[in-house]
C-alpha positions in Angstrom: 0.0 0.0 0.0 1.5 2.9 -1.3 1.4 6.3 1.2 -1.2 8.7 -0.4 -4.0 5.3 -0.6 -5.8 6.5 2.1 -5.9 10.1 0.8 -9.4 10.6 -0.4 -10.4 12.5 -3.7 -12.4 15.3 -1.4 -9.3 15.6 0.7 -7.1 16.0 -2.3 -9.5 18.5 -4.0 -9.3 21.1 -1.5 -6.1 21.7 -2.8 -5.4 24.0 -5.8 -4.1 22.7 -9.0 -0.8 24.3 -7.8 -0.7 22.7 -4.4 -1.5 19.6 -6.0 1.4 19.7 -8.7 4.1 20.9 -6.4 3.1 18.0 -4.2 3.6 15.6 -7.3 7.0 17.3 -8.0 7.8 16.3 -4.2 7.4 12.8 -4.8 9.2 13.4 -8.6 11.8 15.0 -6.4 12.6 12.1 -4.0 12.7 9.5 -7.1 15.2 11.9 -8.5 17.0 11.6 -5.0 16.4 7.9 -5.0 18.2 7.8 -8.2 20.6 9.6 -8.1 21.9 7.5 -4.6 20.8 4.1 -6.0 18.2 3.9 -3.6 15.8 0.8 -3.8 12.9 3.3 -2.9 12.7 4.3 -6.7 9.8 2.7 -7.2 7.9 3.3 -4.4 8.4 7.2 -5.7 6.9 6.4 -8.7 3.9 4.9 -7.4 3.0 7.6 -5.0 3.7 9.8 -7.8 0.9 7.8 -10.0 -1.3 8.3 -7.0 -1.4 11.7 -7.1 -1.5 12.0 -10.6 -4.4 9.9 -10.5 -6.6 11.9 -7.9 -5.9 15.1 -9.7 -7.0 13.4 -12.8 -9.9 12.6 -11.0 -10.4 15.6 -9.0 -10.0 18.2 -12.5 -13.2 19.1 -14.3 -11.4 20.5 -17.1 -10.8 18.0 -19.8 -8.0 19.5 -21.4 -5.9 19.4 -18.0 -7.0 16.0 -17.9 -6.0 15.0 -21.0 -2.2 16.4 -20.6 -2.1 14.4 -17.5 -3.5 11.3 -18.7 -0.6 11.9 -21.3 2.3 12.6 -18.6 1.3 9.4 -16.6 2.1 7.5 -19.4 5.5 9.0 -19.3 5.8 7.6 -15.5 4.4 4.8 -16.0 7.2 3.7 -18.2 9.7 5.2 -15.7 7.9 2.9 -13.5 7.5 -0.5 -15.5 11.6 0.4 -16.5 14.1 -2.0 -15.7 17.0 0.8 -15.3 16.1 4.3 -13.9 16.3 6.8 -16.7 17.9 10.0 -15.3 17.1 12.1 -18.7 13.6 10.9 -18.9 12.9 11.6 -15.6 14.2 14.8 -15.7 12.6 15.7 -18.5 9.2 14.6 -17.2 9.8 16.2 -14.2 10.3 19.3 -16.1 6.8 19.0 -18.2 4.7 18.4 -14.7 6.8 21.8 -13.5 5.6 23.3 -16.4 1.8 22.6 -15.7 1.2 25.6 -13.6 2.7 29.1 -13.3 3.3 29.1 -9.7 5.1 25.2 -10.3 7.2 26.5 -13.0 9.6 28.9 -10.7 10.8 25.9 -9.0 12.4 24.8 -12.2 16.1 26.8 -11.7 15.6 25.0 -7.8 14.8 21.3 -8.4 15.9 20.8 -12.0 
């Protein structure tokens, strides 16, 4: 059971969108740590980050939004399902779900 399992879609949608993708960026943030180190808790990163993408997904009225992030979880998903952690790939996805929001963007120069 991944961490965020118990967090409930009303819970998660009294965050804003940009609450919601800096606190996917978090978890993209401790996969990057996790690879970087060659930590075993890679996946585990990338399923909470699948989580969250998921409630927001389900969360997001606006089917545009949803679309792009039906679209990005793909992208993890293959990090995920990878047999080697791939450090440009992640960073570049990383990068896009930065790119989402304004507010998420000016963490870019800090995390990436």
């Amino acid at each position: 059971m991944t961490q965020h399992a118990s967090l409930s879609p009303e819970r998660w949608s009294a965050f804003s969108l940009d609450q919601q993708i800096l606190m996917i960026g978090n978890e993209m943030l401790r996969a990057s740590r996790s690879m970087r180190f060659k930590d075993t808790s890679l996946k585990q990163s990338y399923e909470r980050v699948l989580r969250l993408v998921d409630l927001t997904i389900e969360v997001n009225p606006r089917p545009t939004l949803r679309r792009e992030l039906l679209r990005w979880r793909d992208v993890v998903a293959e990090l995920y399902i990878s047999s080697e952690p791939d450090p440009d790939q992640h960073a570049a996805a990383f990068r896009v779900l930065l790119l989402f929001t304004p507010v998420a963007a000016q963490q870019i120069p800090f995390v990436l």
